[in-house]
C-alpha positions as CSV (number, residue, x, y, z in Angstrom):
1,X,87.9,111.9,110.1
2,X,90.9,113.5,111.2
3,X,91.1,116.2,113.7
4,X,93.5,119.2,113.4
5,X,95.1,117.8,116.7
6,X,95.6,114.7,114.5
7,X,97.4,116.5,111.7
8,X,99.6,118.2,113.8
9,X,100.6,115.1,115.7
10,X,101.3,113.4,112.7
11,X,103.2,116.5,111.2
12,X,105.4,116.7,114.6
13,X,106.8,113.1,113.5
14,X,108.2,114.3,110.1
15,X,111.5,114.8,111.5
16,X,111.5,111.7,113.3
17,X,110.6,109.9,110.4
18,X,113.3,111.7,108.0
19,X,116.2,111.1,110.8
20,X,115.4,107.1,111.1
21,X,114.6,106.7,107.3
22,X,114.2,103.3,105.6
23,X,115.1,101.6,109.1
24,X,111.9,102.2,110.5
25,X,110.2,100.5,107.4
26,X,112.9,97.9,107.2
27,X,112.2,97.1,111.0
28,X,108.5,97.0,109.9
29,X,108.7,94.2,107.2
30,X,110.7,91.6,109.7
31,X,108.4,92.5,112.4
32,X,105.2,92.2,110.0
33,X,106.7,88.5,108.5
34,X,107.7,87.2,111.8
35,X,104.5,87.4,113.4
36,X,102.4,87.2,109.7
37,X,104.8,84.9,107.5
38,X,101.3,84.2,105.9
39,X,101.7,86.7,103.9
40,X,105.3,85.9,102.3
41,X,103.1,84.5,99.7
42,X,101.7,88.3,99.0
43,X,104.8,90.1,99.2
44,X,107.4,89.9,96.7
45,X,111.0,88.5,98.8
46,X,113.3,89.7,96.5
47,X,112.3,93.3,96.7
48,X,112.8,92.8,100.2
49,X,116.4,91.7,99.8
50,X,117.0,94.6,97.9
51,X,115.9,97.1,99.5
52,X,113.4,98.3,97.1
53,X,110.6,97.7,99.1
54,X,111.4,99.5,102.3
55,X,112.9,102.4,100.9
56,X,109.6,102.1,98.7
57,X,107.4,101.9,101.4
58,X,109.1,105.0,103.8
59,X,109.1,107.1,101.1
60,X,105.2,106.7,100.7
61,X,104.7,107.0,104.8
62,X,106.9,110.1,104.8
63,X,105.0,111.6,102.1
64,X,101.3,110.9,103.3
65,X,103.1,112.2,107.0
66,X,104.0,115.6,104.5
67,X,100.3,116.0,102.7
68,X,98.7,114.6,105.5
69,X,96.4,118.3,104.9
70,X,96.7,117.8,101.6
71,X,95.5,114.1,100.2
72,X,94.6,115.7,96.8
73,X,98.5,116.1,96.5
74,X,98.7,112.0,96.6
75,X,95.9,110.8,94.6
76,X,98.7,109.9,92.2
77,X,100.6,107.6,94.2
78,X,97.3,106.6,95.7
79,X,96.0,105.4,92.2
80,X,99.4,103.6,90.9
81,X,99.5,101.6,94.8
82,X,95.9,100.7,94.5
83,X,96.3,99.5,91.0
84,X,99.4,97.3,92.2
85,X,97.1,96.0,95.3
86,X,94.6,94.3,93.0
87,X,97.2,92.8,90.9
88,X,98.0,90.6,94.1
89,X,94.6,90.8,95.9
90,X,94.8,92.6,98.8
91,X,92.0,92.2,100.6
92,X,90.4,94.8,103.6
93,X,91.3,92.5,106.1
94,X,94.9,93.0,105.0
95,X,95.0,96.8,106.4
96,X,94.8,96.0,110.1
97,X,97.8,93.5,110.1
98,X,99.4,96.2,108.3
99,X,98.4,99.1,110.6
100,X,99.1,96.6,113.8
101,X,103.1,96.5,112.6
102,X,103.0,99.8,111.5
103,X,102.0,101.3,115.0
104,X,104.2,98.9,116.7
105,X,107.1,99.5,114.8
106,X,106.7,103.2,116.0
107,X,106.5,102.4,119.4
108,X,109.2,100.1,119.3
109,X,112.0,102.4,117.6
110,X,110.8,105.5,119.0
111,X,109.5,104.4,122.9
112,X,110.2,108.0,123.8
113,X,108.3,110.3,120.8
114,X,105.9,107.4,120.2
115,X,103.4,109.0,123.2
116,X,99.6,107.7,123.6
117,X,98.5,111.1,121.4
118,X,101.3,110.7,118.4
119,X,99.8,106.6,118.7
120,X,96.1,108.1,118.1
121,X,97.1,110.4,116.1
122,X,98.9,108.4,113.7
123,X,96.2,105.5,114.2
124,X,93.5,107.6,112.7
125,X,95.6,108.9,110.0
126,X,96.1,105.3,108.8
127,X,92.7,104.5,109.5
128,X,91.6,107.4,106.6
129,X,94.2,105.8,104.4
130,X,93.6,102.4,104.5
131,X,90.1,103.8,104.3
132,X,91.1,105.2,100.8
133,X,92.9,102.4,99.8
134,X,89.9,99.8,100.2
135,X,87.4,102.2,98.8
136,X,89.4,102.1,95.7
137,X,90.4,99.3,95.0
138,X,86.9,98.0,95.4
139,X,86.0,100.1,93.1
140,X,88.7,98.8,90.3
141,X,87.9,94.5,91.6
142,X,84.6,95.6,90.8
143,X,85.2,97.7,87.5
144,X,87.3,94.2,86.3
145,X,84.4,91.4,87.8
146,X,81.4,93.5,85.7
147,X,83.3,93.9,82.1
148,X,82.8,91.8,79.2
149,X,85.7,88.7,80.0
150,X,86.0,90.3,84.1
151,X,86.3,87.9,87.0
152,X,87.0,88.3,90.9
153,X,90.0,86.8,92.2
154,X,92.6,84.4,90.6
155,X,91.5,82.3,87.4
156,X,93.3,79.7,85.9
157,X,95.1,80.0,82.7
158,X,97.0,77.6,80.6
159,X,100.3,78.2,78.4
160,X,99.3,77.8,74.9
161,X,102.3,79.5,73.1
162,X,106.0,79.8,74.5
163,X,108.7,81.4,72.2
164,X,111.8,83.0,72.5
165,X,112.5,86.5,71.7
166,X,115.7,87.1,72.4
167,X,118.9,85.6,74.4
168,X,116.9,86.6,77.6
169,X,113.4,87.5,77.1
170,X,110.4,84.9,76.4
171,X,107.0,85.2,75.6
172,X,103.8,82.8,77.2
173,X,100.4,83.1,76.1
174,X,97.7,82.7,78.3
175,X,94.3,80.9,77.4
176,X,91.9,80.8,80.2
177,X,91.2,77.4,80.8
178,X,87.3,77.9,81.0
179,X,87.9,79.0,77.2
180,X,85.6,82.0,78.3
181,X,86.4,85.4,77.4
182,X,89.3,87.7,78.6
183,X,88.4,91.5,80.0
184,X,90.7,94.4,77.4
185,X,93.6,95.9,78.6
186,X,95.2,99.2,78.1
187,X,98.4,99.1,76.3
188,X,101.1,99.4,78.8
189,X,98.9,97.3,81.9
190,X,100.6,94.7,83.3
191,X,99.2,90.9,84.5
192,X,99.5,89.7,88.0
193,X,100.2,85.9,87.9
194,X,100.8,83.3,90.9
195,X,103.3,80.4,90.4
196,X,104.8,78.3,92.8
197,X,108.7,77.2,91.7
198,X,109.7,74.0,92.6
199,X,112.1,73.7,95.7
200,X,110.5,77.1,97.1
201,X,109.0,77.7,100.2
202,X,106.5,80.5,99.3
203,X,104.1,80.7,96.5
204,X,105.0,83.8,94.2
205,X,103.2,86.4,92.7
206,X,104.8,88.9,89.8
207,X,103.4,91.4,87.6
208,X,104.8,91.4,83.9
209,X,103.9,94.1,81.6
210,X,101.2,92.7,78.8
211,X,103.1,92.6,75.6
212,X,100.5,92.4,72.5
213,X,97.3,94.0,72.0
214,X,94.2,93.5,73.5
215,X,92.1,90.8,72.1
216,X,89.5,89.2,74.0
217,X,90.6,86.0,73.9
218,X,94.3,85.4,75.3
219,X,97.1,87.8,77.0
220,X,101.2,87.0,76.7
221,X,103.4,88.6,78.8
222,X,107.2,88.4,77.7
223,X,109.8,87.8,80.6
224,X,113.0,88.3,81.2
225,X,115.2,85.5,82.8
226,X,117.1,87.4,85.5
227,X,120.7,86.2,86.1
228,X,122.2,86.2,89.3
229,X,123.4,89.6,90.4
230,X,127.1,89.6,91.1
231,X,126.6,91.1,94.7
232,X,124.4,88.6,96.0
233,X,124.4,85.6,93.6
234,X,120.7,85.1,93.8
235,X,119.1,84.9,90.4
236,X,115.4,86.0,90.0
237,X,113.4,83.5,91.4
238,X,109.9,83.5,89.2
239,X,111.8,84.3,85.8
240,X,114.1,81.6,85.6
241,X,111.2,79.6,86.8
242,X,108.9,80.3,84.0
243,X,111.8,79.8,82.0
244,X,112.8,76.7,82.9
245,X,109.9,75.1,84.4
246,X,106.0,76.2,82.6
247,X,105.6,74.6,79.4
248,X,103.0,74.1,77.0
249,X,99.6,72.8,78.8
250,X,101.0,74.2,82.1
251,X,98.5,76.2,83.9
252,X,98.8,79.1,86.2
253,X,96.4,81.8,88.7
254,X,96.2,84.9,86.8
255,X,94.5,88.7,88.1
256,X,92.8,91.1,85.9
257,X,95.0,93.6,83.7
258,X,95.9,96.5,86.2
259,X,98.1,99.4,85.9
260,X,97.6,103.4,86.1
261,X,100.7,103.0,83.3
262,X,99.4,103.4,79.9
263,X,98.8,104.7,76.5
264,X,96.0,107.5,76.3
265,X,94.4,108.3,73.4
266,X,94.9,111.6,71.7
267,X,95.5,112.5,68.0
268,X,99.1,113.5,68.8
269,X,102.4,111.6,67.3
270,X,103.8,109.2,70.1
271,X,107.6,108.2,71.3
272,X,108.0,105.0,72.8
273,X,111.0,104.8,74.3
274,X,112.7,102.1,76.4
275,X,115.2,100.1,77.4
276,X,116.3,96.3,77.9
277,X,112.6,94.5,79.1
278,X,111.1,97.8,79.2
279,X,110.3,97.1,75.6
280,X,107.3,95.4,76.3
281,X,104.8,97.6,77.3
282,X,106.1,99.7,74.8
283,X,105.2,96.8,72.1
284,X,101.8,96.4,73.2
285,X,101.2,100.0,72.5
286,X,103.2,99.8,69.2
287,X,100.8,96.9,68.3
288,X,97.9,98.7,69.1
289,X,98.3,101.6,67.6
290,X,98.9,99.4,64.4
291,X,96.0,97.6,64.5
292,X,94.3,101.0,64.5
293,X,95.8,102.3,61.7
294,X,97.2,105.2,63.9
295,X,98.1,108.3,61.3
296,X,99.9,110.2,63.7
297,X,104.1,109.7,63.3
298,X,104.9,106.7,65.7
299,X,109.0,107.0,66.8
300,X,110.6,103.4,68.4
301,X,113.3,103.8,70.4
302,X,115.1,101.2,71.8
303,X,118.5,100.7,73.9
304,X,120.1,97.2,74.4
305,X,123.3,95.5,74.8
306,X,123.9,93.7,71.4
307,X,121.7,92.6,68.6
308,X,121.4,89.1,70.5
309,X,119.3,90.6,73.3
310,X,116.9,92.7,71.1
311,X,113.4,91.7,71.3
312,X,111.0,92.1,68.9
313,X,112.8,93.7,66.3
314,X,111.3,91.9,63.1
315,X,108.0,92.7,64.8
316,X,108.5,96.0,64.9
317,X,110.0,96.3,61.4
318,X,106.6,94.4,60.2
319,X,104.8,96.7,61.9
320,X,106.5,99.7,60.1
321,X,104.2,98.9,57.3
322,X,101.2,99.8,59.0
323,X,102.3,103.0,60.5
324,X,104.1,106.2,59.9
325,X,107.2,104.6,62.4
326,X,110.2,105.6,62.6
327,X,112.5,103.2,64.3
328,X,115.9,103.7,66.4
329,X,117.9,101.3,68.4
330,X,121.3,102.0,70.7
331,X,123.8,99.2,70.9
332,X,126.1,98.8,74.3
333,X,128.0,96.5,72.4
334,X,128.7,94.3,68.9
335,X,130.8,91.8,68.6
336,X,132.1,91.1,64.8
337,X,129.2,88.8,63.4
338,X,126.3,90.9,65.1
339,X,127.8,93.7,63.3
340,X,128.2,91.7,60.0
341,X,124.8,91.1,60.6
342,X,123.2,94.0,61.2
343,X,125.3,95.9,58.4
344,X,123.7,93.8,56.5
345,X,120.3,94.2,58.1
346,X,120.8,98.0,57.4
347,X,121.5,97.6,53.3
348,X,118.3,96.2,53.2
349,X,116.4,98.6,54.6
350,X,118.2,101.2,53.1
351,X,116.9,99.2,49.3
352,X,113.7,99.6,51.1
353,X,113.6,102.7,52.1
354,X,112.6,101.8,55.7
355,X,112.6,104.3,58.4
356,X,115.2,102.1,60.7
357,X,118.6,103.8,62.3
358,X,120.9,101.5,64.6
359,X,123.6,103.6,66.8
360,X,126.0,102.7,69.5
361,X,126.6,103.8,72.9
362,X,124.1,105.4,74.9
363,X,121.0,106.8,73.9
364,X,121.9,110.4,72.8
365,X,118.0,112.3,71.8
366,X,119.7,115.4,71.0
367,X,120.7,113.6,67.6
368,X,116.6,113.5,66.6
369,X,116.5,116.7,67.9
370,X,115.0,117.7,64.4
371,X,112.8,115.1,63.9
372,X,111.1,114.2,67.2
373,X,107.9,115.6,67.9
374,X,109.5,117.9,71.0
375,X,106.4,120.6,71.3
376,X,103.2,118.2,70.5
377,X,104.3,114.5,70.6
378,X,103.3,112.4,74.0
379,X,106.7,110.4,75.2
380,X,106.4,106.9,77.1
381,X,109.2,105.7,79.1
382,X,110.4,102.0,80.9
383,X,113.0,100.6,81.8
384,X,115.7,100.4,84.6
385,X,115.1,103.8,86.4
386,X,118.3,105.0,85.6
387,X,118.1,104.9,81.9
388,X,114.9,106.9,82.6
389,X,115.8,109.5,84.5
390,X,118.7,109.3,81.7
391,X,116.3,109.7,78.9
392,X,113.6,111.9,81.2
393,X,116.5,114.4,82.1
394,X,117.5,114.6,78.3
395,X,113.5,115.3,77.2
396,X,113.6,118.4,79.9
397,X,116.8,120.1,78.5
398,X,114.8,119.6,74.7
399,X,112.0,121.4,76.2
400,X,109.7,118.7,76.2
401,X,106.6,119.4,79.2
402,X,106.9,117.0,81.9
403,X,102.4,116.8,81.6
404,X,103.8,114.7,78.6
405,X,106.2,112.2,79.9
406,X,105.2,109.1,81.3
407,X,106.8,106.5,82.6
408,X,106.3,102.9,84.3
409,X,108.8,101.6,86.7
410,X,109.4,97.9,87.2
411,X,108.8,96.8,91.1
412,X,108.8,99.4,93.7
413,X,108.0,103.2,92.4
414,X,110.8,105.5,92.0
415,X,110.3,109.1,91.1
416,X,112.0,110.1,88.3
């Protein structure tokens, strides 16, 4: 329980916290691996390398500092990082460590404002949040163990499909290799899976967004090989490895479905819209709603670089059959023979009378201002967090209600 002596302490810190900004949580992560390099095999490295992850992680400390009187304000965040923890098992005796480093790193880079009350002070405010954290996601290992297909923990599963569905992305799918039943998903959950690539000195863990529907038996994730970025030159580590190295027969540690990301049933027309991988959870819900026989307008919208780097898109076309769907994609770029191709593509469907548009350039929503469901529709969003607050920003000015946009960010959280 927190005192009021507590919340003011902790409040008193706010500007200390806002001046120091991601170095304090930057400090925290070397500090927390040199002592605990245990749990390199938790945390995901290349987030690290980044930068996602400590700007990730102040931005959360700062606000819990700012609502520290107001929890409510969080449960939010609270539910979206508690979701996350399961996916790579967190366990209770996790938060100490955590806490220990935390505490320390306050002391250490502020010796001076860092007194014995601002140390109780913030000890018993993490105390009440790791408190929070454990309680609920206890509540969600427990939710996942006592469903039909649930388990505790990591299970194996074995590849029993691998295919190709565009220049970048792949698809696996998972059987468990008990050939017991798999707990249901909601569309636009994501798997938490544990691989260790060869020549690496830490296992990995990764959550990919589930990319089919729910049924009982198997899940697939499709993954996008990551190619080295030209700052750093370090290409993504578990993608190219699933790429290149888990075949057919391979097996892998898998956690339940988690996410606070997904479709919710109303009897409202939906707009999918993403960008690059962000197409799959976006998919899952597409094939959901099809096998459903969803009778609401469903609108597919879809930004890529070229026609060689869409996924999906004679699945989706398939799927038109089953739904009211109307389909749009935005091209970066064609070279000649994509656009032979897809010229082509479009004098088909235009004999068929299929409700499929292709543009280029960016994705420009005033165009369907006249045909998307502005007032009443419910919007989806993922993709690079640009493009969404690109595509968020342009719902807004339509007059689309922010209650109705939702979004799912790969890796660390951004607000949009």
């Amino acid at each position: 329980m927190l005192s009021a002596k507590h919340i003011e302490l902790v409040k008193s810190t706010i500007p200390l916290l806002e001046s120091a900004g991601t170095a304090i949580t930057e400090h925290f992560y070397v500090r927390m691996f040199k002592h605990n390099p245990e749990l390199k095999h938790i945390f995901n490295l290349s987030h690290q390398h980044s930068g996602g992850q400590p700007a990730a992680l102040f931005n959360a400390v700062a606000a819990y500092a700012k609502n520290i009187d107001n929890l409510a304000a969080l449960s939010g965040a609270v539910e979206r990082i508690a979701h996350k923890h399961t996916s790579f098992n967190i366990q209770p005796e996790h938060y100490p460590i955590v806490g220990h480093h935390l505490l320390e790193t306050l002391r250490e880079l502020a010796p001076d404002a860092f007194t014995p009350d601002v140390e109780e002070a913030w000890g018993a405010a993490y105390g009440v949040l790791a408190g929070i954290f454990i309680n609920r996601e206890e509540e969600l290992y427990q939710h996942n163990a006592n469903q039909e297909g649930g388990w505790l923990g990591a299970r194996q599963f074995k590849v029993i499909e691998k295919r190709q569905e565009s220049e970048l992305v792949t698809s696996f799918v998972f059987e468990p290799v008990d050939a017991q039943a798999v707990i249901d998903f909601e569309s636009g959950q994501y798997l938490g899976i544990k691989v260790e690539p060869a020549n690496h000195e830490y296992r990995e863990m990764r959550q990919y967004s589930l990319s089919d529907k729910p049924n009982g038996k198997t899940y697939r994730i499709s993954v996008k090989r990551e190619l080295a970025p030209e700052l750093d030159g370090v290409p993504g580590v578990v993608s190219n490895h699933l790429h290149d190295n888990l075949h057919l027969g391979d097996v892998v540690e898998v956690f339940p479905p988690a996410g606070d990301f997904h479709y919710v049933e109303r009897h409202a027309p939906v707009v999918l819209i993403s960008a690059g991988v962000g197409i799959t959870p976006m998919q899952s819900m597409l094939e959901m709603l099809a096998s459903k026989a969803f009778s609401q307008p469903v609108f597919y919208l879809h930004a890529c670089e070229n026609l060689a780097q869409h996924s999906f898109n004679q699945r989706v076309q398939a799927l038109g059959t089953q739904l009211t769907l109307s389909q749009h994609t935005w091209y970066r770029e064609l070279d000649a023979n994509e656009q032979e191709q897809l010229n082509a593509q479009t004098h088909t469907r235009q004999e068929q009378s299929a409700s499929v548009y292709n543009h280029m350039g960016f994705m420009n929503l005033a165009t369907l201002t006249s045909e998307l469901p502005l007032t009443d529709g419910d919007f989806y969003l993922c993709g690079p967090v640009g493009f969404m607050q690109f595509a968020k920003q342009q719902l807004i000015e339509l007059g689309v209600n922010d209650e109705r946009i939702h979004y799912e960010v790969f890796g660390p959280h951004s607000e949009l």
